[in-house]
N, C-alpha and C positions, 0 to 999 in steps of 0.2 A: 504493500500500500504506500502509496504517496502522499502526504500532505502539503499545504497549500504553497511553504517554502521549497521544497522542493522540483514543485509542479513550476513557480516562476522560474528556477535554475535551467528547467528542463527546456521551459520556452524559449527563456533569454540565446538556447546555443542554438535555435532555429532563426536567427537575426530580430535583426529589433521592426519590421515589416510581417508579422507572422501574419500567414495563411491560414485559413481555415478549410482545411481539404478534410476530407470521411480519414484521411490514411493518417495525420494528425492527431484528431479527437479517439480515432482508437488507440494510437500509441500513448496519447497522453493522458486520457481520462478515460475510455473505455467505455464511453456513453452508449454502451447497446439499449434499447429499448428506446418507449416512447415517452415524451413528456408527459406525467399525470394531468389530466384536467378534471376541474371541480363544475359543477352546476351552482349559477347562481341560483340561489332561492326563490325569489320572484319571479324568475322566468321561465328557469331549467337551460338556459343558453349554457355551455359550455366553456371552459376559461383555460389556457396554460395557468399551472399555478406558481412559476418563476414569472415574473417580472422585470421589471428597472426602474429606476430613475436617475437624470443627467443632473437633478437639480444643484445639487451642492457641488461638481464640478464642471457643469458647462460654458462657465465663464471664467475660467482662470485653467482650464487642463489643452492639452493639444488636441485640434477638433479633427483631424485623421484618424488616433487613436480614437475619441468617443465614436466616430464614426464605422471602425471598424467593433466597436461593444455594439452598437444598434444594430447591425449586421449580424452578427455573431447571435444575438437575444432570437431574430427572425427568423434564421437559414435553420436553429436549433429546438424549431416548433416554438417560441414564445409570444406576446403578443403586448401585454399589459405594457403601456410605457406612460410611468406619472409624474406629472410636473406638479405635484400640490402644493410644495413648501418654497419652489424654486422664486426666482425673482425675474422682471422683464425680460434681463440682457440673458439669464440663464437659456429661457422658455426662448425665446427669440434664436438662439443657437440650437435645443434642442428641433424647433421646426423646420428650421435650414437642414442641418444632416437630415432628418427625413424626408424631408423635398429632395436631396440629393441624390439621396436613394433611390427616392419610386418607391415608400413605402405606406404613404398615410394612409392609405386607406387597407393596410396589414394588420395596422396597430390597434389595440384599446385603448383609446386615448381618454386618460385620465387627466381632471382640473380641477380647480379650487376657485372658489368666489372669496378670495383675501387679499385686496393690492399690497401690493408692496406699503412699504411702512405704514404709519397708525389709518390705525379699523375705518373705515368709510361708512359708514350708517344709511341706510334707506336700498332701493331696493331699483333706482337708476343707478347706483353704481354696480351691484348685484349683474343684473343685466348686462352691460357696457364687457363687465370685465369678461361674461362669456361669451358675447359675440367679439369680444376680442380674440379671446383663445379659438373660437372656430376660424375667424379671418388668419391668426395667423398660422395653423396647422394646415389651412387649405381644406379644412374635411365640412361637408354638410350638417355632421350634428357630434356631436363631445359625447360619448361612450358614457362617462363617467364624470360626473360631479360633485364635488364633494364642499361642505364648510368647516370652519371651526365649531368646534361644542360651543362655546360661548360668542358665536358669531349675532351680527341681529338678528333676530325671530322674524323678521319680510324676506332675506335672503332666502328663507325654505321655500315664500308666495313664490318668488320670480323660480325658481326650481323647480317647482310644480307650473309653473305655468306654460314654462321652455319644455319642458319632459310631453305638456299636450299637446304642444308645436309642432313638436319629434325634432326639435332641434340639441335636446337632450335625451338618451336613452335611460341612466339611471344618474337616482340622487342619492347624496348620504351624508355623513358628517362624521369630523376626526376629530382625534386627541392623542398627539405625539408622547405624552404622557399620562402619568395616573391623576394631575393637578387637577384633572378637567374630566373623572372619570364620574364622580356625578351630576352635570350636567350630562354627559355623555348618556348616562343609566338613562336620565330623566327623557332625554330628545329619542332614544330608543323605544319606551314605553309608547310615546306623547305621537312619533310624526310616523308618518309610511315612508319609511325609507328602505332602501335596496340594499345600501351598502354600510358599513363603517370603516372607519381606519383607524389603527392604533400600533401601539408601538410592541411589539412582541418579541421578545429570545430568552436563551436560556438562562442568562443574567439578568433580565427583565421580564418577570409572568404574572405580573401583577394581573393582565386581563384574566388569566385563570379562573379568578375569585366568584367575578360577578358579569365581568364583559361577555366574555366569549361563552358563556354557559346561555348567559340573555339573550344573544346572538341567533344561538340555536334555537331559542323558544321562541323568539319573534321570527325566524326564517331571515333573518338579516345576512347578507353576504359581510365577508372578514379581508378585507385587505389589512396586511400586516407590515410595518416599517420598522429596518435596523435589526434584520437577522443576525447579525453578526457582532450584538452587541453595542455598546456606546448608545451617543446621540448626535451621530452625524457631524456636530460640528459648525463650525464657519469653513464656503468654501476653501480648498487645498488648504487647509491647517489642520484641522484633527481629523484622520482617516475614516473615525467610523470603527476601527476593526480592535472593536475592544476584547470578542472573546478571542482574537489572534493571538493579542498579548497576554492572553490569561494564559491557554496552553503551551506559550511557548515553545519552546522547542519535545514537547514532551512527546511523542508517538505517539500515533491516532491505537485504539484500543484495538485488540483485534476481535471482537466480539461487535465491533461497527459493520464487519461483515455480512454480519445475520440480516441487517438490512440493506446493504448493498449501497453504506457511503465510504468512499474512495482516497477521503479526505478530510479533514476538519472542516471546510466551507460544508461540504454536503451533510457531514455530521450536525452542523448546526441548523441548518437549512432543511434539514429532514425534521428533525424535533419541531419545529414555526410548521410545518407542510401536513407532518402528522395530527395536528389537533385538528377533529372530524368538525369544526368551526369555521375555519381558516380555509377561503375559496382562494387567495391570491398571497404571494411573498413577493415583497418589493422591494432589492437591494441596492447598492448604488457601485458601479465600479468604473475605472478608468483604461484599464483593460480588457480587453476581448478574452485573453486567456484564463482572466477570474470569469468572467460572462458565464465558459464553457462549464468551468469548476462548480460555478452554481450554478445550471442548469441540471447538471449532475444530480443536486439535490432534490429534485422533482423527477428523477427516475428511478426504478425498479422499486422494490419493498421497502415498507416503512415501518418505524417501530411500534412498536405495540405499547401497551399502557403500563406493562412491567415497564421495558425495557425505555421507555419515555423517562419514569421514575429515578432508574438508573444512570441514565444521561446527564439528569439535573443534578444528581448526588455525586458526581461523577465532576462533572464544573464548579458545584458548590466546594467540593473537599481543594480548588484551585487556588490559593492565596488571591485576590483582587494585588496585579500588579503594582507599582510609583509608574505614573507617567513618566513615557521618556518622549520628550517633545525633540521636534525638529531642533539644531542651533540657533534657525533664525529667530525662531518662538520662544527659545530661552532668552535671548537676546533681547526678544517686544518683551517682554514682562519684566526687563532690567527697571529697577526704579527711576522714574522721570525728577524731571528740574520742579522747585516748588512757582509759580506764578498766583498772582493776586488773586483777589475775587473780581475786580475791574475787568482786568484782561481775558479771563474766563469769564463774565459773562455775555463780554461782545461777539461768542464765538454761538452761543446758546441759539437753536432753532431747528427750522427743517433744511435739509438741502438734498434736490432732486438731481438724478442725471437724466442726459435726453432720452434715454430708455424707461425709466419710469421708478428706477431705485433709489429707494429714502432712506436717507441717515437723520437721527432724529437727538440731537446733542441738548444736554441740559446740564448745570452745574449743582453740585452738593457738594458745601464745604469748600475746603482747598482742592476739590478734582471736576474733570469734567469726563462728562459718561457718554457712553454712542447708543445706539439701537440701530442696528444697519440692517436695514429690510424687515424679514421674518427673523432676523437671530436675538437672541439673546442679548441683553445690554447689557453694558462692560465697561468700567473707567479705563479712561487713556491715561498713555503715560507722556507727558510735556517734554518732547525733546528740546524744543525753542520756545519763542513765543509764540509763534503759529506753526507750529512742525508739533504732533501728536500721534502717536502710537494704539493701536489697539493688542493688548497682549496676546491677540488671539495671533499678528501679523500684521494686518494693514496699519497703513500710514493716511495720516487725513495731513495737508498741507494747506493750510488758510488762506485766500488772496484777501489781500486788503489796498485799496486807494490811494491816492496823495496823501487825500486828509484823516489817513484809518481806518477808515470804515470798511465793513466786510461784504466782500464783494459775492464770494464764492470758497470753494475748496476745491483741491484734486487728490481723491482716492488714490491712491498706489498701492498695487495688490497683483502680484503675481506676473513681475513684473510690468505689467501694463498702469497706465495714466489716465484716470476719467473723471473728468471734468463735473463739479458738483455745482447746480446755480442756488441761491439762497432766495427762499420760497418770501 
């Protein structure tokens, strides 16, 4: 058996352009069989139940590589590809590579009624942002819709109202965590919805309790996010692959064979695939040759409910790694210079870019804090007076005028430069 470090060894000596040919995928992973599909609940339609999403690196990874991963996802039976948490310039990339391809009308295309930075209220912006997402996928009607649990209560109207259009097929609502698991319970009870989404792995089973059991008794379909651990992150800064780092270098069990995973991805990806809840698995990768790894996880046999048990007791007995962050992320969390409350507050606001991404900065105390998109907010660290650090990576660089005043920012992230205007 091979796991997941040495499945990239394996790749890396087939050059850095890898093919995806039948005589490949069996040297490397051995993928006989068919990809398992699920019935959704509501309809009985049929689903692969690996997945994708570009969101957390389609705008800062190389878009040849993502494009050979959305290839790789299709050529391998898949189909579900979700933009829900992503951001403008992500989604805007993820559509191109599928126009590129010839693929949109392959995919399940999955979205979200959430713009970019703070919550939009009422039920024309609701609207807007899904006929945005069909205008720019190119496709006649969005697969899949989804909100937040705590989104406004008109977002479900305009959802149901597109779904009678048939400009929407199904609706649903997520909760990337358990913070929002009863709203979650309550909008499951409360609405007719199709789908949920939620976060699910073997370090995180929180839905076990009450989600995915309610799931079952309302007939609700289960898209699950972050098989592999973690929580995603800010694009290219935290990978995601937190139970990677759990197992370390430890050998896959050999008793993973009784199911027929190949791997530690598929090992994990099996346990999220196996629970009789879960019609869909959505991971996120930068590679084609993890693509293939996880699709693995959606073939052949699956554990059983012993042997699910022993899985979890199996990763629980793992010590929870220390992070080991990249250098340069060691380097963004360096402690910054102290600056006033004056000069930090003239920095305080919204600033959009021309794709549609908001950074939303406020001051507390001696710091000042970001909220960049959907992520998490986070204080900077003050390199200059206008030069500030997000520890996650990004740089935000302040423009100011003759007379001082702030004109603007420019985001610096992965290597690229994008220009922020102040709203």
């Amino acid at each position: 058996m091979i796991n997941r470090r040495q499945f990239v060894g394996i790749a890396a000596g087939a050059g850095t352009s890898l093919v995806l040919t039948p005589q490949l995928l069996r040297a490397l992973q051995q993928l006989d069989g068919t990809l398992i599909q699920r019935a959704i609940p509501s309809s009985g339609e049929k689903l692969p139940v690996i997945g994708l999403t570009l969101a957390n690196h389609a705008s800062c990874a190389d878009q040849a590589a993502l494009k050979e991963v959305l290839k790789a996802l299709v050529d391998n039976g898949g189909r579900l590809l979700d933009t829900f948490h992503g951001n403008t310039q992500s989604d805007e990339i993820t559509a191109k590579l599928a126009t590129e391809l010839g693929i949109q009308n392959k995919l399940f295309w999955s979205a979200r009624v959430s713009p970019p930075g703070p919550p939009q209220p009422g039920p024309a912006s609701a609207r807007a942002q899904i006929e945005e997402s069909l205008a720019r996928y190119k496709v006649p009607k969005l697969d899949l819709v989804m909100v937040n649990a705590n989104a406004d209560p008109t977002h479900f109207e305009v959802m149901k109202e597109m779904k009678k259009e048939g400009r929407v097929r199904y609706i649903g609502v997520s909760s990337f965590g358990k913070e929002l698991f009863p709203q979650l319970e309550s909008l499951m009870r409360s609405e007719q919805i199709d789908f949920i989404g939620t976060r699910y792995a073997l370090d995180y089973r929180h839905a076990e309790e009450k989600i995915l059991p309610l799931a079952q008794e309302r007939k609700i379909g289960v898209l699950t996010y972050f098989p592999f651990g973690g929580n995603g992150g800010m694009s290219c800064v935290a990978s995601g692959l937190g139970l990677f780092a759990r197992v370390g270098d430890r050998p896959l069990p050999n008793w993973a064979a009784d199911f027929d995973a190949k791997s530690w991805a598929q090992f994990f990806a099996k346990y999220v695939v196996s629970h009789p809840a879960v019609t869909v698995v959505r991971g996120g990768t930068t590679k084609a040759k993890h693509m293939i790894d996880n699709i693995g996880g959606g073939i052949g046999r699956l554990p059983d409910e012993a042997t699910r048990k022993r899985m979890a007791a199996l990763i629980d007995s793992f010590p929870e790694p220390k992070p080991k962050l990249p250098p340069e992320v060691e380097a963004a969390r360096a402690p910054g210079i102290s600056l006033s409350a004056a000069i930090l507050d003239r920095y305080v606001g919204e600033y959009k870019t021309a794709s549609g991404f908001t950074a939303t900065f406020r001051r507390d105390g001696d710091r000042l804090f970001v909220k960049p998109g959907n992520n998490p907010e986070a204080p900077l660290n003050a390199r200059s007076e206008t030069r500030f650090q997000d520890p996650r990576g990004p740089i935000f660089e302040f423009q100011l005028d003759a007379q001082g005043k702030v004109t603007g920012a420019v985001l610096e992230q992965g290597g690229q430069k994008t220009p922020l205007e102040r709203k």
